[in-house]
Each structure stands twice: as C-alpha cells, then as structure tokens.
C-alpha positions, 0 to 999 in steps of 0.5 A, spaced: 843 041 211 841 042 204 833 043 206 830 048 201 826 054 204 818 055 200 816 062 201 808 062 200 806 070 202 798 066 204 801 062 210 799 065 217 804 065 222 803 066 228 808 068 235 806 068 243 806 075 245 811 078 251 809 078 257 815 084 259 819 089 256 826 084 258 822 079 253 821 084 247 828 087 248 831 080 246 826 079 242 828 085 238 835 084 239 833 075 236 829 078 230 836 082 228 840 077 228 836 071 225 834 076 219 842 078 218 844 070 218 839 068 214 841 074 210 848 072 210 847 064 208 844 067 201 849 072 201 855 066 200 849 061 196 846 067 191 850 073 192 847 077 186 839 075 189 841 079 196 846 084 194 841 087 188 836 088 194 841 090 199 840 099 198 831 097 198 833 092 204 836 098 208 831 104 206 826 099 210 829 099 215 833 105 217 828 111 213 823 114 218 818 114 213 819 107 211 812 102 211 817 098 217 817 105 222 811 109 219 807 107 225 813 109 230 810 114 235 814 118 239 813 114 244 816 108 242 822 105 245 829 107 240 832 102 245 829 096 241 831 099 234 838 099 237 837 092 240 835 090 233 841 093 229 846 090 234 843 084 232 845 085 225 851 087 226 852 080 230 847 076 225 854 074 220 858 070 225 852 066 228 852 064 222 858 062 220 859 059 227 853 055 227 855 053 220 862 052 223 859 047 229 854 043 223 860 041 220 864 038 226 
C-alpha cells in the first residue's frame, strides 16, 4: 500500500500473554511467518539490505548459544522452535499471496 515503516528501538510494545499451550504454539508458528513475510517484502523492495544480514539472521536463530536460545533450559518445549521454523518456511507465500489478494 505504500505505508512506510519507522523503526524507533525506545518504543514500548506490549502483547496479552497466552493462556494455554494451543495459543503459544500458534503463536510460535504466527511469529514465524510474520517475520518471514515481512523478510521477504523487503526481500523484493531492497534486496541488498536483507540478503547482507541473511548469514547473522540465521546464526541468531538456529545456533545454541545465540542471544535468541541462550536462555533455552532443558525443558523448553522444541515443539515451539519447530512450529516457528515451519512458519518460516510459509512465511514467502503468505506474502506473495496476501500481496496477490491487495492487488485484486
């Protein structure tokens, strides 16, 4: 649509915490995607500013010892880690379909 996006690392957000395990799988598996459209919109607008960041992108989320799973004890659940990387998997043909339905 056009909109611009502001990046202001002070701003504050805040969620609604899940009240079962059924919400935080999907919103593992929600998380996923969102961040693979969003990757793959400035993918096709810029690609030089994403694929440069592509190889630290991925250390932070697949390596053990990264800032992201650092803090991952033993009994968290590898199920959310799966859900989240199917996500990403999915996340480029949200995008190029929800792309596809604004255009009509």
């Amino acid at each position: 649509a056009g909109a611009k996006l502001l990046y202001e690392p002070r701003a504050a957000v805040r969620h609604e915490h899940v009240d079962s395990a059924a919400q935080l799988r999907r919103r593992a598996f929600r998380y996923g995607v969102g961040l693979s459209a969003a990757m793959t919109k400035q993918l096709l607008c810029e690609p030089a500013q994403i694929l440069r960041r592509v190889p630290a992108g991925l250390r932070r989320l697949l390596s053990p010892s990264s800032p992201k799973n650092a803090g991952k004890g033993a009994g968290y659940p590898r199920l959310l880690d799966a859900l989240e990387l199917v996500g990403i998997a999915l996340g480029p043909a949200a995008y190029l379909a929800s792309a596809w339905r604004a255009r009509r």
